[in-house]
Every structure is written in structure tokens, then in C-alpha cells.
C-alpha positions in Angstrom: 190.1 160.2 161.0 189.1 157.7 163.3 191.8 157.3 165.1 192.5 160.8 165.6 189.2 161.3 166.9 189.8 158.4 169.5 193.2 160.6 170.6 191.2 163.5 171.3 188.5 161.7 172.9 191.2 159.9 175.1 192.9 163.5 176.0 190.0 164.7 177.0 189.5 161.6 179.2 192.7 162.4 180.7 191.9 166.0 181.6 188.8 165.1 183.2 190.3 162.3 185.1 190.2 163.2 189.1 193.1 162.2 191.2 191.9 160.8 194.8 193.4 162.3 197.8 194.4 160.3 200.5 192.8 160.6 203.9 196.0 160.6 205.9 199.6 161.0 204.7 202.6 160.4 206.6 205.2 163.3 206.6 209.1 164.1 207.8 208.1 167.5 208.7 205.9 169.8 210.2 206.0 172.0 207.5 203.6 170.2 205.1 203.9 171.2 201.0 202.4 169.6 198.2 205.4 167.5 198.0 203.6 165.7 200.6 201.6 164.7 198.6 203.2 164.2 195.2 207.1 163.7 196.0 208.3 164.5 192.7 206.4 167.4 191.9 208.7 170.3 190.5 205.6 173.3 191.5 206.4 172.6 196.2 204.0 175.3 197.8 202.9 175.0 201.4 199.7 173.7 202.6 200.0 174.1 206.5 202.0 174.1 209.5 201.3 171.5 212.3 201.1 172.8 215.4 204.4 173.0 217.9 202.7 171.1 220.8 201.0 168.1 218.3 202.2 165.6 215.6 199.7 165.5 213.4 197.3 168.3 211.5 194.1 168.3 209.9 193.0 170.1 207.3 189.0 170.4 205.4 189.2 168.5 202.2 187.4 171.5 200.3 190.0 173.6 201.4 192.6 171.7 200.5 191.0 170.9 197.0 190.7 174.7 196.6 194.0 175.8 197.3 195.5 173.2 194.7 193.0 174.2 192.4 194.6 178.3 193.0 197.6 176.3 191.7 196.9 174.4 188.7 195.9 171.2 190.0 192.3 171.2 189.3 191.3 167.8 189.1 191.2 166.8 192.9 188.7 165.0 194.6 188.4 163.5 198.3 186.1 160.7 199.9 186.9 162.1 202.9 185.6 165.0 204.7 189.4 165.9 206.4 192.8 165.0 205.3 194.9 163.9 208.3 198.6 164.8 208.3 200.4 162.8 210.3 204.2 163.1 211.8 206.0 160.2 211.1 207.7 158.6 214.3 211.3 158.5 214.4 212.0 154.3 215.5 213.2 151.4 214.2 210.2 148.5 213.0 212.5 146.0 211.6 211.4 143.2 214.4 207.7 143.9 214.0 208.1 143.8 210.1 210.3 140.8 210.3 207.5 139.4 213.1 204.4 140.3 210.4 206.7 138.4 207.6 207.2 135.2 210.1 203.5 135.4 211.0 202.2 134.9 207.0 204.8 132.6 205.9 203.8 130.2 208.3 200.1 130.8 207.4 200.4 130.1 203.6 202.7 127.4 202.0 203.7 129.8 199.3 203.7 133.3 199.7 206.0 135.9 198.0 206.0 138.8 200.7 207.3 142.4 198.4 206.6 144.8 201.4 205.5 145.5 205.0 204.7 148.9 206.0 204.4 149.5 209.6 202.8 152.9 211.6 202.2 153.6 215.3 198.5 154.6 215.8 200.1 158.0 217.4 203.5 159.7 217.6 206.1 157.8 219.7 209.9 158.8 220.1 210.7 155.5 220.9 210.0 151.6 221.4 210.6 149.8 225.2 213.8 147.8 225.3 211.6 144.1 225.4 208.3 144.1 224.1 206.2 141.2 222.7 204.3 141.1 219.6 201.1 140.0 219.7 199.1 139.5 216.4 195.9 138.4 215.9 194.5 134.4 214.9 192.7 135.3 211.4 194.7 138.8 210.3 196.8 136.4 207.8 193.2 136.4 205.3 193.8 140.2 204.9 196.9 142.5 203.4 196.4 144.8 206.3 195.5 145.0 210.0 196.0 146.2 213.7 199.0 144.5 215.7 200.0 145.4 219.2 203.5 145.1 221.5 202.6 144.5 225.0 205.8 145.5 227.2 206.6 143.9 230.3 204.3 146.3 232.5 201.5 145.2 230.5 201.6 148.1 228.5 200.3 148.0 224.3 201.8 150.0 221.2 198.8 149.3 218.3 200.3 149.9 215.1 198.4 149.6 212.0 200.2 147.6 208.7 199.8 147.2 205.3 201.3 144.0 203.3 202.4 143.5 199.8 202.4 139.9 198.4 201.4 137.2 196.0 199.5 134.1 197.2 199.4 131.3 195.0 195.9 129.5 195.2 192.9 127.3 193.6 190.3 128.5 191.3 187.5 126.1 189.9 187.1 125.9 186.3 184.0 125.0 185.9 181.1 124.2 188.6 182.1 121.6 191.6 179.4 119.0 192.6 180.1 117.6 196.6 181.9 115.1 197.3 183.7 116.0 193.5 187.4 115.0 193.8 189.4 117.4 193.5 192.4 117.8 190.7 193.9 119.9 188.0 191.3 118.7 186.2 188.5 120.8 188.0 191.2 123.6 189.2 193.5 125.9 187.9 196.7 127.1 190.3 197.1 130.9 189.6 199.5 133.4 191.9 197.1 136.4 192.9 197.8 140.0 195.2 197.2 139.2 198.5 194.0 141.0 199.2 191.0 139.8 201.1 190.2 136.4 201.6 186.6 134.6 203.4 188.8 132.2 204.5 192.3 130.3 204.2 193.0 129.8 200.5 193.6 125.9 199.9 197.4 126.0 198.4 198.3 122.2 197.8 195.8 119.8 196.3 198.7 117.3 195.3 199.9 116.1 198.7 196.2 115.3 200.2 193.1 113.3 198.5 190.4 116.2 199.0 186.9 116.6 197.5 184.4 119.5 197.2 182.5 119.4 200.8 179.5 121.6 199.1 178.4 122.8 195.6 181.3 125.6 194.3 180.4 127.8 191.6 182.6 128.6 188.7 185.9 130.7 189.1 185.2 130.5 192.7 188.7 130.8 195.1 188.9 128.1 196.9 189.1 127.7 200.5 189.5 125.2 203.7 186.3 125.5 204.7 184.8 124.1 200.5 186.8 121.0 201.0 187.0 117.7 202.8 189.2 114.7 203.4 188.3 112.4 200.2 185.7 109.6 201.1 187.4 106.3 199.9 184.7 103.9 200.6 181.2 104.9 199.6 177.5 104.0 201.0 175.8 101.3 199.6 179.9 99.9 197.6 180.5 96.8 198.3 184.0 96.4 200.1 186.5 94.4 201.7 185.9 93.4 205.3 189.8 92.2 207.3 188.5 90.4 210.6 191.7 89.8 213.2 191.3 87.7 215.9 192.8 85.1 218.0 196.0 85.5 215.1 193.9 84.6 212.4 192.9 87.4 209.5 189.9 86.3 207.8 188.9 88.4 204.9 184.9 88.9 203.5 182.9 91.2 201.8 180.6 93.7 203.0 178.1 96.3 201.8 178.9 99.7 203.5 176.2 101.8 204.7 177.8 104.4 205.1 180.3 106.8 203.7 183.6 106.7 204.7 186.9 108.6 205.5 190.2 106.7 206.2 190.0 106.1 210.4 186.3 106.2 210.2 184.2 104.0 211.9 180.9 103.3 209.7 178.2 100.3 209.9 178.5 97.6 207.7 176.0 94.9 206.3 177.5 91.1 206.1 175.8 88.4 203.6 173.9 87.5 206.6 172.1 90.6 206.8 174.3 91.4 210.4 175.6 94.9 210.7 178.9 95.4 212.0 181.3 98.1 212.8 184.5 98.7 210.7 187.4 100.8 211.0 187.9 102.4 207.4 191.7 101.8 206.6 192.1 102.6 202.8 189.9 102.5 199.4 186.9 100.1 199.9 188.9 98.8 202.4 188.2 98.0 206.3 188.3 96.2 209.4 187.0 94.6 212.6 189.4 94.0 215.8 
């Protein structure tokens, strides 16, 4: 019984569900059907004509929800106001696409790129002969952006794009004090849908000593601008002081006062009570020239 209550109930889930219509779709032809938007539908019908003299047609939402609902397709809802029909352009993007793929493969370390969809902002017939592509610094944190081609008369294409990929990144498990090392013990590697990121994902904690550089919150992404170049000497540690000079290495220990990164320059304290500068070389480790 239970079960077939939870079938109807689903059914009527289904019947009730709404399918979104986009706010523009791309089309091979002027004369636009409802195959337009549905490709494989087996029930075509025309929804409108763009006009001879343009390459792209819209049309009221309302009114296109009411003629689908004149045949059969009742569940159809817009966020939009207007549903843009737009020609698609009949040239080749290969180079920009291959240009988009370069771009975000030399961004992230690993990245599996599926797809790259590429559309001029308007209808063009054709692209120049030489053009540059010129993409944007930060576009790499996002599946989808504006581009341009500037030709050699200083003239620019835009072209919107959408990426498909998978990004493999960090994730804390658990909260991440500052100045935390960072390891697979505190973070989990996990491939994710490249979507929207606040900043570059970190994508390799194995090849570089890092720690937290603030306070990251559980099940957090992490990023380049949450971590740091690990401190290997640490304020108030006693360490070992190397003094060169006139050929001679003399060797004594120092308390640090201050925290220190490898190439840092920090103030130390001698068993005299005489502070001194050191060059931070390696773990609890420096030296004076």
C-alpha cells in the first residue's frame, strides 16, 4: 500500500514538474519550431519566423508559454520576460576554442576540459584572416565568460563561452587554525565541475610546505589566497645561528623573535642579550654574513 501510494504521489510530482525555458536559444534556421527547443520531439509546430533583414527574433514568454500549452505541453515556465532566438553564425571557432582550452590548462595543474562552446555576441558571416585573442587575467575562476579578437585594424569580435570541466582541488575536513600545516591529514583531494570559484583553487599541497594563513572553516574549498609558505622557524624557538666570516663558520644558538619563512630576515637574541639579524635558511635554522 505504501509503496503504491509513494508511486502516485511521485506521478503526480512529475506532472506538476515545470520545465524552464531558456532565455535565448541558438537556431540553424529562421524558421523557428518547437524543435528548437526540444530536438527530439516527434509533435515539430512552428513558433515564429525571424525577420528577412535580422538574425535573431524575440518573442513574449507568455506567449510562447501559451502557444505550447494550445499543444500539450503545459508545464512551461520562464524567468525571463522574452525568449531570444538567435541565428547561429556560420564560422569556424576551432582556434578560439583551442585558445580558451590553452588558457585553463595553464591556469590549473589538473584540469579535465569535456567541452567549450563558443558564440559571437551578434551574427557574423565570417572571422578576419589574422586576429588575436585576447582573454581576460581572472576568467580561468569561472566556467564561462566574455573573450574578444582584436584584428589588426584594432577592431574586436566579443564572443561569449561556456566551459565544461573537472577541477581537482582541496577541501578541509575539519576546522583549520593559522599557521596550521597543511596535509592529507586536514584535507581531502576531490575532482569537482568547474563552476565558480572566489579565487584559484590550491591543486598540490605535496610539492610545497604550506600552512593555513587565517582560520578556515570546515568543508571549506581551498584557495591561494587561505594559504602561506610554511614558517620553519618560530618566535620565541630557540635555533641554530651559522656566523661566516673571514673563512671561519662558527655555529651558536639563538632565540628567534620572530617568525620565520625560508629567505627571511628576522631579529634574533644571542646569550648576551644582543639582537642580531639572520637570514632564515631551513627549519630552526639561520645565518649571519
Amino acid at each position: 500500500m505504501f509503496i503504491k501510494i509513494a508511486l502516485i504521489a511521485l506521478i503526480l510530482l512529475n506532472l506538476h514538474a515545470e520545465d524552464i525555458l531558456e532565455e535565448v536559444y541558438y537556431v540553424d534556421t529562421k524558421n523557428i519550431t518547437f524543435s528548437s527547443i526540444v530536438p527530439d520531439t516527434k509533435n515539430d509546430f512552428h513558433i515564429v519566423t525571424i525577420d528577412s533583414s535580422r538574425y535573431s527574433q524575440k518573442i513574449k514568454a507568455k506567449d510562447l508559454i501559451k502557444l505550447l500549452d494550445k499543444h500539450g505541453y503545459k508545464n512551461y515556465s520562464s524567468k525571463s520576460n522574452y525568449i531570444n532566438f538567435i541565428l547561429k553564425s556560420p564560422i569556424d571557432t576551432s582556434y578560439i576554442e583551442q585558445k580558451i582550452k590553452d588558457y585553463y590548462e595553464k591556469k590549473y595543474e589538473n584540469i579535465e576540459i569535456k567541452t567549450v562552446f563558443i558564440k559571437p555576441r551578434g551574427y557574423i558571416t565570417s572571422l578576419p584572416e589574422n586576429y588575436i585573442v585576447n582573454i581576460r587575467n581572472n576568467d580561468f575562476l569561472s566556467s564561462n565568460g566574455t573573450i574578444n579578437i582584436k584584428t589588426k585594424e584594432n577592431k574586436k569580435v566579443f564572443f561569449d563561452y561556456y566551459i565544461t570541466a573537472n577541477v581537482e582541488i582541496y577541501i578541509s575536513k575539519d576546522i583549520i587554525k593559522k599557521e596550521t600545516h597543511l596535509s592529507p591529514l586536514n584535507c581531502t583531494k576531490k575532482s569537482v565541475q568547474l563552476d565558480s570559484f572566489r579565487d584559484k583553487p590550491l591543486q598540490n599541497i605535496e610539492t610545497a610546505s604550506l600552512q593555513a594563513k587565517r582560520h578556515i572553516p570546515k568543508d571549506m574549498i581551498l584557495t591561494i589566497r587561505d594559504i602561506e609558505v610554511l614558517d620553519v622557524v618560530k618566535r620565541d624557538s630557540v635555533i641554530n645561528i651559522n656566523l661566516y666570516k673571514d673563512g671561519i663558520a662558527i655555529t651558536f644558538s639563538a632565540k628567534a623573535l620572530q617568525d620565520g619563512k625560508v629567505n627571511d630576515i628576522i631579529n634574533v637574541q644571542n646569550s648576551s642579550g644582543k639582537i642580531l639579524k639572520a637570514k632564515v635558511t631551513s627549519s630552526n635554522t639561520a645565518e649571519i654574513e
